[in-house]
Structures are given as C-alpha cells and as structure tokens.
C-alpha positions in Angstrom: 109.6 63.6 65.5 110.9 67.8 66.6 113.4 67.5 69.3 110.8 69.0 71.5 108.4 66.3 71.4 107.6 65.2 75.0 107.9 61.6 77.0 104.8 60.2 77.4 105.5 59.7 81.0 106.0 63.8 80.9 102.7 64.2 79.6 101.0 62.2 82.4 102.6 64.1 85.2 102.5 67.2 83.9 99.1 68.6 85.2 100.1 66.9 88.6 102.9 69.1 88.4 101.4 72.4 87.6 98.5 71.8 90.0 100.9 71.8 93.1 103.2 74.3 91.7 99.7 76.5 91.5 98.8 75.3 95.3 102.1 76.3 97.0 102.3 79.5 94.5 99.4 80.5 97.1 95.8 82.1 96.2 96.8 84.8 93.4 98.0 81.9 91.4 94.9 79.2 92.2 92.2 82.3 91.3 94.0 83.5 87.9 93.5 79.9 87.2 89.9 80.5 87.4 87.8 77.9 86.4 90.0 75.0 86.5 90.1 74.8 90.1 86.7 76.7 90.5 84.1 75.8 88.4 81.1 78.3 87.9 77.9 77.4 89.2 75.3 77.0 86.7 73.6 79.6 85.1 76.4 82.3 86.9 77.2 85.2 84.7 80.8 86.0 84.1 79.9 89.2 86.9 78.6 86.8 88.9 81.6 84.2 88.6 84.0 87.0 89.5 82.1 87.7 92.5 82.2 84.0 93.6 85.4 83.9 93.3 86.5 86.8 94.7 84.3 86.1 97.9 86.3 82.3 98.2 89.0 82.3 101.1 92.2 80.1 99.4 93.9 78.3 102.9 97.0 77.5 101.7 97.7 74.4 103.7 99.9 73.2 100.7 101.9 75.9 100.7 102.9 75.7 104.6 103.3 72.3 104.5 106.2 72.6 101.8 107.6 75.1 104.2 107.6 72.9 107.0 108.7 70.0 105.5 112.1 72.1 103.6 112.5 73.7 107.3 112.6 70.1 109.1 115.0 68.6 106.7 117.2 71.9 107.1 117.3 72.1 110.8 120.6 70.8 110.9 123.1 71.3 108.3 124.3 68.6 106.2 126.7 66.7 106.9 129.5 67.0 103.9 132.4 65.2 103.6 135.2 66.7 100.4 138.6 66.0 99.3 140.4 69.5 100.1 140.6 70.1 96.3 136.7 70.4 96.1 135.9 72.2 99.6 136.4 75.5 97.6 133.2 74.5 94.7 131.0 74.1 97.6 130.9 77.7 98.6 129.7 78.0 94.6 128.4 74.9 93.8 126.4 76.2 90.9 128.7 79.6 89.4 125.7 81.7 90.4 126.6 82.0 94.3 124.7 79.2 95.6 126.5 77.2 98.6 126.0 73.3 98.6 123.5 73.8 101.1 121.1 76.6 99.4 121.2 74.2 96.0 120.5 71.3 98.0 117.2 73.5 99.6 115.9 74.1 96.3 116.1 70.3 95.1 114.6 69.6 98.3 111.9 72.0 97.9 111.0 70.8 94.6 111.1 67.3 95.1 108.6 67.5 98.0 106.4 69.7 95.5 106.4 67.5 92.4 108.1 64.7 93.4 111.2 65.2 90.5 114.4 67.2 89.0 117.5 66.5 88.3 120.8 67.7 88.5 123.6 68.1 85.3 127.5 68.5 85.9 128.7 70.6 83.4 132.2 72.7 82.6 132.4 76.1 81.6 133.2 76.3 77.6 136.1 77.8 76.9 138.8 78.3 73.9 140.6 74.8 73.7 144.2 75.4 74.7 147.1 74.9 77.5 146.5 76.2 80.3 148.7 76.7 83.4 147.1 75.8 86.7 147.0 79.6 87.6 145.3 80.5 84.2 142.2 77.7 85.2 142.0 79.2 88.7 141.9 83.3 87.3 139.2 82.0 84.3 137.4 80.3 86.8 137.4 76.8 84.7 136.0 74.1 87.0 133.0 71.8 87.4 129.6 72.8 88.2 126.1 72.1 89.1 123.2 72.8 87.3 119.7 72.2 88.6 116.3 71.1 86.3 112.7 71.0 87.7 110.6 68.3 86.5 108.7 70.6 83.9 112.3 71.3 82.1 113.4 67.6 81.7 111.5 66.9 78.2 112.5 63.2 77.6 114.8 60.6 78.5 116.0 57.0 77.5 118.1 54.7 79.8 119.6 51.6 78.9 122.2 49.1 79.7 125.6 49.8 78.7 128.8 48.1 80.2 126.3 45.9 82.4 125.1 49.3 84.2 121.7 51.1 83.9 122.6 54.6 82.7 121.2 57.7 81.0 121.6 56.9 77.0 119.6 60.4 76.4 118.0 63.3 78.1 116.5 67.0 76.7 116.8 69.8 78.9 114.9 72.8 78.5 116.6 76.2 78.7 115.9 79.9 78.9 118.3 82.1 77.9 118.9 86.1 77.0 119.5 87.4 74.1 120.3 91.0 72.9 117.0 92.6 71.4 118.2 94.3 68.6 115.5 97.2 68.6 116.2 98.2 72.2 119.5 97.5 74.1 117.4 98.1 77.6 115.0 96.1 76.9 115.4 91.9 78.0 114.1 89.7 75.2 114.6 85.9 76.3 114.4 82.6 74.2 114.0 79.4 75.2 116.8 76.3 73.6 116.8 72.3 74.2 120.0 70.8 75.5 119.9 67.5 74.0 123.0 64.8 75.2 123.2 61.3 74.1 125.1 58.4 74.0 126.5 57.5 71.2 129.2 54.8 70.2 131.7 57.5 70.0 130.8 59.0 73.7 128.6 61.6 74.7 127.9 64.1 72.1 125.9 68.2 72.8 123.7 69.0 70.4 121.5 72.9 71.2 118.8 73.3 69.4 116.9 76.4 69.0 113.7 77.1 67.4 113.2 79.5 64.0 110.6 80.1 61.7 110.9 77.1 59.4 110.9 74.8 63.0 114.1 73.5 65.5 117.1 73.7 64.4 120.7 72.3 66.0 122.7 75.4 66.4 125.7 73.8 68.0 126.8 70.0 68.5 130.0 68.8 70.1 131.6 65.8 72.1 131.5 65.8 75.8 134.9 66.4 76.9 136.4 65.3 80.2 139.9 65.9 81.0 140.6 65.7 77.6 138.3 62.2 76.7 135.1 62.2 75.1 133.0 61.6 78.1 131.6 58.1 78.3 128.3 58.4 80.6 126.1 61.7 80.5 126.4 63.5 83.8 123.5 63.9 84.9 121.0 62.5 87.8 117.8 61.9 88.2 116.3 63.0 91.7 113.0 62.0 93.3 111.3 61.1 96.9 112.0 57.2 96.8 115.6 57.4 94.5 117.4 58.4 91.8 115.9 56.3 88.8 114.4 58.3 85.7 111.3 57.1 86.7 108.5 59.7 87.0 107.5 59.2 90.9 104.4 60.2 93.0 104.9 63.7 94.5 104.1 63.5 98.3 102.5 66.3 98.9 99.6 65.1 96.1 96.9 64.0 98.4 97.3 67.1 99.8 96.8 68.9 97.3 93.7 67.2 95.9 92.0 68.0 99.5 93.4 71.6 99.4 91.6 72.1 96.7 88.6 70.7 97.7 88.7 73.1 100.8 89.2 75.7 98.6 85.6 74.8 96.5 83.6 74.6 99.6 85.2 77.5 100.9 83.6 79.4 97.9 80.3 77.8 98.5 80.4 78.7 102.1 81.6 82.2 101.8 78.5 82.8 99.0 76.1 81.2 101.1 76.8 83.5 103.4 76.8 86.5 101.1 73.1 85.1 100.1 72.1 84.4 103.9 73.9 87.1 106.1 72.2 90.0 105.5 68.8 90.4 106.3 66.6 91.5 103.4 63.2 93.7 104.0 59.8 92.8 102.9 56.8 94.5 102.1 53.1 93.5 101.8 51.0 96.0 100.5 51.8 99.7 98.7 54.1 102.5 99.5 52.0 105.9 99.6 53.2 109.3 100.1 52.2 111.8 103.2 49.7 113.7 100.3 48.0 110.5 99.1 50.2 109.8 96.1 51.8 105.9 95.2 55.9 105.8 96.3 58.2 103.9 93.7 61.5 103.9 96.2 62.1 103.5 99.6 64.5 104.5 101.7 65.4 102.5 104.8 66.5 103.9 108.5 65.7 106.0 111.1 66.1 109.3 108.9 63.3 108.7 106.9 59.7 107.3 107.5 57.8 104.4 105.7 53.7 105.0 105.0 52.3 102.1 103.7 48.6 101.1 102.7 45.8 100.3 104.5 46.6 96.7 105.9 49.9 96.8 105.0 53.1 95.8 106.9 56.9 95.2 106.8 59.4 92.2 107.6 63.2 91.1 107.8 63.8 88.1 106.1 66.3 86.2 108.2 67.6 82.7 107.4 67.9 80.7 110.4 68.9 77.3 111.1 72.1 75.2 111.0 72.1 74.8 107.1 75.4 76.8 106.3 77.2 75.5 109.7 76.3 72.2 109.8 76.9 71.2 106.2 79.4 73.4 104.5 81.3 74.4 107.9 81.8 70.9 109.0 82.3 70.0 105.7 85.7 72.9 105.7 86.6 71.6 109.3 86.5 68.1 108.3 88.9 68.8 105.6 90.8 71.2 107.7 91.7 68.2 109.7 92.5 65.4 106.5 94.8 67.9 105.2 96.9 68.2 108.9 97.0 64.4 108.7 98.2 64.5 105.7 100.7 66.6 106.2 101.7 64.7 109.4 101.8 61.2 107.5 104.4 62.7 105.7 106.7 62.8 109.1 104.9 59.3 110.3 106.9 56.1 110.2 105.8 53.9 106.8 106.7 50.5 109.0 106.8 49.8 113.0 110.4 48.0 113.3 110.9 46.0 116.7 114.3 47.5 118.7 115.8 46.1 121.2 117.2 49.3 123.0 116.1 52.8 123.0 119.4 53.7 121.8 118.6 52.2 118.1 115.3 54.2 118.6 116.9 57.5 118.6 119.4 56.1 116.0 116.7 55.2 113.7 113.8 58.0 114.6 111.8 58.9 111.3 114.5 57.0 108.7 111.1 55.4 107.8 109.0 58.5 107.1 108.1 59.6 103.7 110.6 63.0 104.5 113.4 60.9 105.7 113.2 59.1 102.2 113.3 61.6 100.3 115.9 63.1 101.9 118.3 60.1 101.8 117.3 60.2 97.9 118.4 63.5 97.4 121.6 63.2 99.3 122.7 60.2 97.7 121.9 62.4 94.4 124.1 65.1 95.3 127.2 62.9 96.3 126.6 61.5 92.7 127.1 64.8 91.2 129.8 65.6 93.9 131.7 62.5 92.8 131.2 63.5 89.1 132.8 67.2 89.5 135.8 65.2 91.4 136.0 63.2 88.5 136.3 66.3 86.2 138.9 67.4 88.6 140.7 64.6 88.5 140.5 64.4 92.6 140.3 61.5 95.0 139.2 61.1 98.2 135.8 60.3 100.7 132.7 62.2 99.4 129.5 62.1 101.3 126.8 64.4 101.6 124.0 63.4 104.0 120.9 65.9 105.1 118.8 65.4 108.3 116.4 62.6 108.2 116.1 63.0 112.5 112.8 65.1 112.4 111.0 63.8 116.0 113.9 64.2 118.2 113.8 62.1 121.3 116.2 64.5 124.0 118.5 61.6 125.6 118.1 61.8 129.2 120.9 61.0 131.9 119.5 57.7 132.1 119.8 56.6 128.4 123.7 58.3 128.1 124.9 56.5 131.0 123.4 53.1 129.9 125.4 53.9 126.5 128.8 55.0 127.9 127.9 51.6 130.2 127.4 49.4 126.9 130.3 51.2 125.3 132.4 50.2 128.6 131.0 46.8 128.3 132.1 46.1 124.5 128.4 46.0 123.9 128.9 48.9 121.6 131.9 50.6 119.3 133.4 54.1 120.0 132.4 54.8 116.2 128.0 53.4 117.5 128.8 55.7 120.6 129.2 58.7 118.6 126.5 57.8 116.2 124.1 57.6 119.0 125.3 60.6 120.8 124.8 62.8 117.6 121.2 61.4 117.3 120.5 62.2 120.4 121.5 65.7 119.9 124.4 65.7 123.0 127.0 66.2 119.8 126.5 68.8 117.2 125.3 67.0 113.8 128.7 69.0 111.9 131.2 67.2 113.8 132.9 64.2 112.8 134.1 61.6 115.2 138.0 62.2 114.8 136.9 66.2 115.6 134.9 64.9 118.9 138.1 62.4 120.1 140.3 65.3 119.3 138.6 67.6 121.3 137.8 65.1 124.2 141.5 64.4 124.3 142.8 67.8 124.7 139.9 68.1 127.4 141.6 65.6 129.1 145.0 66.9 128.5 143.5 70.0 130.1 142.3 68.7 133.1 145.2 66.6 134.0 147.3 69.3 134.0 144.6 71.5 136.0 144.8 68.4 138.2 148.7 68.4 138.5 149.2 71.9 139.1 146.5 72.1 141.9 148.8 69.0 143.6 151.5 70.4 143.2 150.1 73.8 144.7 149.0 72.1 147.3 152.2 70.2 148.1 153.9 73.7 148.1 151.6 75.2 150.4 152.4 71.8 152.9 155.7 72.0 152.8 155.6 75.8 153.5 153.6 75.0 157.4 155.7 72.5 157.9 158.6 74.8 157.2 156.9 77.4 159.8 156.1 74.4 162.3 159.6 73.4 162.3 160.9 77.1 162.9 
C-alpha cells in the first residue's frame, strides 16, 4: 500500500469538500467547473453550452454566509488566558506572522466550509547541541503551530494507548519549494507526505517524497521533546461538533446543495429569457424589390422600407404569459428564501432549554446554535495545541482560549442590572456569576477578566472617596472661614 493511499473516510468526503470549497470560491470557480455543476441541455452544442453558461447569474449565498458566520464568531475577541512565558508565541503563533487570533480565523473559516482540519505543534529543526537560553531566543527555537485543511489530512488511525484514545498515525500533505535547477527565478514546487506514528519506541517522522520509480522516505527521525522521544503525536483534530478524527458533516452543506440548485435554474431562467425577450419578426408572403425583382435580405427599421407581395403581411412574435415568472422565477425566489433559512438555522438554537431568570438567558444566548458549537470545538482545539507548545516549553500555568459563542445579543436594560446587583446583594448570586452575566450582557468588555474589573472598580472607589473627602473638607474650610468673618 504507497504512503499516499487515502482513508476511506477521505474518499467519501472529499467531493463534499471540493464542492463547497468551489461554492464560497464564488462564480469563476463554479463555471470553470462546467458541467459538473451545469449540465448541458440536450442536444446543446459546445457553442451553445458556453452561451448557457455564460448567460447563468451564480448568487453566491454560500459564499456570504461563510463571511457572516467567521464575522459573528469574531465580533469579540477571544478570550485567551497564557502563562507569561507563552504570551510572546501568540503574537506568532504559527512563525509566518499570524497572531492567535488570525490562525484561529482561518480554522474557523474552514471548519464552517468543510466541516474539518487540524492543527500540528511542531519545533523548528535545528543542529542538536547546548544551547544557552539567549542562543534559543536569537535562533528563534520555540514551539509552533501549523494548520491542515481537511483535503491535506490523508489518513489517520487512533487507538487506545495508556487507557486514552489518541492519534497512533496521521499523513499530512505538504507543498514545498524547491530550487529549479534550469532557472534560479523561476518557482518550481513539490508536494511531500509527513507521515508520524506511534510506535513502541515513541513517535517517529518519516517524509516521504515522490520520484520516478514511486514514494520514497527521504528523512525519518524520533519526535523529540525536551530531550525525550515524544510519547503522543501532537496534533488535533478540529471539526463543528469536537475534536475526534471523525470525518463530520460540514454545516454549511445543505446550503450548498440549494445554492447550486439556484444556480441551475438561474441558467434556465436567464436562457428562457434570451429565447423569449426579444421579439422576433415574421413574414407571410415574398419580399420584392421597388422594379419588380424577388429580395433575399431584409433590413429592419425606419431607414429602410419593406415591399412585400400581393397579400402579404408582417408580425412580432411576442411570448406572453406568466410561463418564465411563474415557474422558474418563483422557482429562484423560493430557493432564495430556503437558502436564508438555512443560513439562519445555523445561528438558531438546536434545543429550547427552560430558565428560570432572564439573566441565564443572556448567559446562555446561542450556546445551542450550530455556530456556537463549533466554536466551543475549535477553542477547546486550540487550548489543546496551546497546552502542547507549554509542554514543549516546559511552562506551567492556566491556559484557556475561548471565542464568542454570544451571536443574538440581548442589550441588558436597567431593569435586568439592578435585579442582578439585587440577587448578587441577596447571596442569590456569586461576584464571579455577576461578572459573567455582566460580560454577556455586554455592560463589561468580553477582554477583561474579573480580577481586571474588581481592580479597576476598587480604585474607582478609592477615587471617589477621596473626591468625596476633599470636597468635605473644602467645605468645612470655607465654614470655618464665615464663621471667622461673623465673629470679627
């Protein structure tokens, strides 16, 4: 079996993939692909088919949708919680100058599209010897992420090892450069599998590249982490519902089906009218010139005359009627409206939970939705791979990283923040539940943390009391000063 062979569960998805990778790629993409998303109408020459398709308006529904969807999940910044030591990685999270944030867009964006990716840890390679601390900082030697779309992660095998379910095997696919011998200008690439397995002995590299007799491994070596052969592979799967390997439903693929569906009528509609639209003349009897003589051509307007025959006349043919409108227009408005509530379902709630206050409502809005799911799976993704480049580090401490899932804000009136600070007063609710809810409802700012809000409230207070004390005693000085000049 070649080390490119695919997992059967990779074969399935694949033309799922591609299909909404085409969709949100917009119409350029969908047309070049001709008749796979158009099919010719019979008996259509290929002048014909071009003009068919050409004549087809693409709506890109899937396309903004993705947008949409990325752009609600991002429309308040993650919330990230680092040990000191790793703050600095986040700024460069992936050694090509992508912040936390901007990598985490891109996973986002591609989960929503194909429903999959995953994320490897890696550490730069580099000449095995001592180094001082300031040596590793000046060569730049420290953990980093790097991110594969679905159609890059070949195959995979996970098992059971130490009574865990981890991954015993993955193959990555890679592009690479390479010089091009012939032309030092010119960019010649070359694609490599990244191959990492289990093994008794730890977790062994092995990249294979492909030649003219087949694949061949070019280089194999031991995972090494802080100077151990590494005992689980670091990487991690990433999908809408969780983090297993399993291959899971894209959300945007009902969507995508009616998008398309749109996009056939469309081109049914648009040729109808081509067909329909323009009125086309007709002539009963013969064309004769002014001196007697039979007329092949015609010319048509006001600049030039028409003598026909004895008994003759001439017509527009005009199609009239509700055919076009009624059938293949309703038919594009009715599909215009499945694909907005499909895109909607994706922000909808998946189960109607029963609260007791209007303060869990805002706590919980959307953590149900198909969004909000996927991003809680991608989150806990990232603080997987965070924890794993801590690891490589050697570093300790709280990691978190946690993306919006509030995407149907409910603004918190007056009434609901005093009936908090009221439960809060009672007991009813924790200072930690009180600054949850006030974050929900947006009367914090989602990138503070609770010991940054008391901070600042207690300085406020600090202030004020002091604002307080120096206007008494201003206005004890200004007492005692006309009872002075009363006594005087």
């Amino acid at each position: 079996m070649p080390v490119d062979t695919h997992h059967a569960e990779y074969d399935k998805a694949l033309t799922a993939w591609t299909r909404a990778r085409d969709l949100v790629a917009g119409e350029d993409e969908v047309k070049a692909k001709g008749e796979t998303y158009l099919p010719r109408l019979p008996g259509q020459t290929d002048t014909e088919y071009a003009a068919y398709k050409l004549r087809a308006a693409f709506f890109n529904a899937t396309g903004r949708t993705v947008d949409g969807l990325v752009g609600l999940v991002f429309r308040k910044d993650p919330t990230v919680v680092l040990p000191a030591a790793l703050s600095a990685l986040a700024e460069d999270v992936d050694l090509a100058g992508k912040t936390l944030a901007e990598f985490a867009r891109r996973i986002v964006s591609d989960v929503v599209q194909v429903g999959r990716g995953g994320i490897l840890v890696e550490y730069p390679k580099a000449e095995v010897r001592d180094r001082t601390a300031d040596e590793v900082t000046a060569e730049n030697l420290r953990p980093y992420m790097t991110y594969y779309p679905a159609e890059k992660i070949l195959d995979w095998r996970t098992g059971r090892v130490n009574n865990r379910h981890t991954v015993t095997m993955v193959k990555l696919e890679e592009t690479i450069d390479e010089p091009d011998p012939a032309d030092v200008w010119k960019r010649k690439t070359a694609t490599q599998i990244r191959v990492l397995e289990l093994t008794a002995a730890g977790v062994q590299v092995s990249v294979w590249r492909k030649t003219e007799t087949g694949w061949i491994a070019v280089e194999t070596f031991p995972l090494i982490i802080r100077g151990q052969v590494a005992s689980e592979i670091p990487f991690v799967f990433v999908g809408p519902v969780d983090s297993t390997s399993e291959v899971q439903k894209s959300p945007i693929v009902d969507l995508v089906a009616v998008n398309l569906s749109h996009y056939r009528t469309s081109a049914d509609y648009e040729n109808g009218l081509h067909w329909t639209g323009v009125p086309t003349p007709v002539f009963i009897g013969n064309f004769i010139s002014s001196d007697g003589n039979q007329v092949d051509t015609v010319r048509l307007g006001s600049a030039s005359g028409i003598h026909l025959s004895d008994g003759g006349d001439a017509k527009y043919l005009e199609f009239e009627g509700s055919g076009l409108e009624g059938g293949l227009g309703k038919a594009l408005e009715r599909k215009e409206q499945h694909m907005a509530v499909l895109g909607a379902r994706i922000l909808a709630s998946e189960k109607r939970a029963v609260e007791a206050a209007e303060t869990a409502a805002i706590h919980r809005a959307g953590e149900n939705s198909v969004l909000a799911s996927l991003a809680q799976s991608v989150s806990k993704a990232l603080t997987r791979a965070l924890a794993g480049m801590a690891a490589w580090q050697g570093v300790d401490g709280e990691i978190s990283f946690k993306l919006c899932t509030d995407y149907l804000p409910t603004p918190m009136d007056s009434q609901t923040l005093s009936a908090l600070v009221g439960a809060w007063q009672a007991g009813a609710l924790s200072q930690g539940e009180l600054f949850e809810a006030l974050v929900a409802g947006e009367i914090i700012r989602s990138d503070k943390d609770q010991a940054e809000h008391e901070s600042e409230v207690e300085a406020e207070s600090e202030r004020r009391a002091e604002e307080a004390a120096d206007k008494l005693a201003a206005t004890a000085k200004m007492v005692a000063a006309r009872a002075a000049g009363s006594a005087a």
